[in-house]
C-alpha positions in Angstrom: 31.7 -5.2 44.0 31.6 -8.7 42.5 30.2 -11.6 44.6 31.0 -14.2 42.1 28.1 -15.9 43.3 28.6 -18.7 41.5 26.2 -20.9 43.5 26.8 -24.4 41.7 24.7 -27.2 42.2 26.1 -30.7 41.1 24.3 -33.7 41.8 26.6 -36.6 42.6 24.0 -39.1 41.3 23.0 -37.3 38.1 24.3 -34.4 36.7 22.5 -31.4 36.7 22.5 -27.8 35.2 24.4 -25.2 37.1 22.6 -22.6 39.1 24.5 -19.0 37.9 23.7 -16.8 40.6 26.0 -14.0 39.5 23.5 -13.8 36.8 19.9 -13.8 38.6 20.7 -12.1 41.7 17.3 -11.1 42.0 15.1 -14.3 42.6 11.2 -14.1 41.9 11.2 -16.8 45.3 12.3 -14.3 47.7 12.4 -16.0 51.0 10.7 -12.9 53.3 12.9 -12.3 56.1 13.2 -9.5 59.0 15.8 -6.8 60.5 15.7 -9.5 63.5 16.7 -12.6 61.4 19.8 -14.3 62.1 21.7 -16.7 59.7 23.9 -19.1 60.5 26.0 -21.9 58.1 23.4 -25.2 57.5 26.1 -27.7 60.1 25.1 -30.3 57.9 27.6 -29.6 55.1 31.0 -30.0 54.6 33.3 -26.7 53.5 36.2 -26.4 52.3 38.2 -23.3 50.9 39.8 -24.2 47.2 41.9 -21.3 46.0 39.9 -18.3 47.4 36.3 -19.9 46.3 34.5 -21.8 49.2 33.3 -25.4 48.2 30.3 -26.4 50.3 28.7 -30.1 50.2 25.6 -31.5 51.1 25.4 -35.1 51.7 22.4 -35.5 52.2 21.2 -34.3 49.0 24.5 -35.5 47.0 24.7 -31.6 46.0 27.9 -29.5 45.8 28.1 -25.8 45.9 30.7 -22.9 44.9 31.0 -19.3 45.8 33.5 -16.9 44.7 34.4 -13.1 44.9 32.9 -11.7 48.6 31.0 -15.1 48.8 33.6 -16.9 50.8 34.2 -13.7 53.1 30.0 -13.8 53.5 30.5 -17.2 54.6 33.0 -16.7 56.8 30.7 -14.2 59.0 28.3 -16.9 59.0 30.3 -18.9 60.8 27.5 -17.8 64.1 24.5 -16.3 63.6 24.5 -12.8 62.0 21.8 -10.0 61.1 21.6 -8.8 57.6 22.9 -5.3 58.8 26.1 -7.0 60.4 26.7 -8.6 56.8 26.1 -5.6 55.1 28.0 -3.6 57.9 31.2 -5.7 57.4 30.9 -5.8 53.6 31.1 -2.1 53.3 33.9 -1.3 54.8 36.3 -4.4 53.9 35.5 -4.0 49.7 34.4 -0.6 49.7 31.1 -0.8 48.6 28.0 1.8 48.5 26.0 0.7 51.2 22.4 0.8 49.5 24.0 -1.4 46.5 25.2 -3.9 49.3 22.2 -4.5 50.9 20.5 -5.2 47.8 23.4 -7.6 46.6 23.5 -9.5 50.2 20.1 -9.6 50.6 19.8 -11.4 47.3 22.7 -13.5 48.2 21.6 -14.3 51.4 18.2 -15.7 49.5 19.6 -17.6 47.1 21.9 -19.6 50.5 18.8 -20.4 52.0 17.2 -21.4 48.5 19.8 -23.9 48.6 19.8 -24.5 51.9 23.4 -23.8 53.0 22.3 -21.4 55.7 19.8 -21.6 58.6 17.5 -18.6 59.2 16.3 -17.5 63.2 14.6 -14.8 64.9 
C-alpha cells in the first residue's frame, strides 16, 4: 500500500525544507491517542484536490501541505469525525491492504496530520 504521504510544508514567507513523511512514517513525537479518539479536518484550512494529490493550506501559519497515494482518500473520511478503526476499516477493504500493516501506516499518518495540525483530535 503506498500513502505517498508526502506531507509538504512550504512557508509562504520563507522557504522552508520539505517534511517527507513517506520516509519517517514512524515519528519519535507520537501524539498518544485512544480507541475513542475522533478526528476530524482542522476547518481552518483551505483544500483543494490537484490531480489525485490533496493540497491543504493554512493561512494562518502561511503553510501549504500535499498528500498523495491513500492520503487524499484518508482525508476524505475525515471530512466528520472518525475513529482510527473506521480509517483502518475503510482502508482495508478499498486498497487491499493487510489489516495489522494498516493500522500501523494510519496510525502513523494520522500523527504526523495532527503534528501539522491539519486534523482535530476528540474523545
Amino acid at each position: 500500500m503506498s500513502l505517498g504521504l508526502d506531507c509538504r510544508g512550504q512557508s509562504t514567507s520563507r522557504r522552508k525544507s520539505f517534511v517527507d513523511c513517506a520516509s519517517s512514517l514512524i515519528s519519535s513525537h507520537m501524539v498518544s491517542f485512544g480507541p475513542d479518539t475522533r478526528f476530524a479536518r482542522n476547518p481552518d484550512l483551505i483544500a483543494t484536490d490537484m490531480d489525485g494529490d490533496m493540497v491543504m493550506m493554512s493561512i494562518e501559519r502561511g503553510e501549504y501541505f500535499g498528500i498523495g497515494g491513500v492520503g487524499p482518500r484518508v482525508w476524505d473520511l475525515l471530512s466528520h469525525p472518525v475513529s482510527l478503526a473506521d480509517i483502518v476499516a475503510a482502508i482495508c477493504v478499498e486498497f487491499e491492504v493487510e489489516e495489522t500493516t494498516c493500522e500501523a501506516d494510519m496510525r502513523a499518518f494520522v500523527d504526523k496530520l495532527l503534528q501539522h495540525k491539519l486534523i482535530r483530535a476528540s474523545g
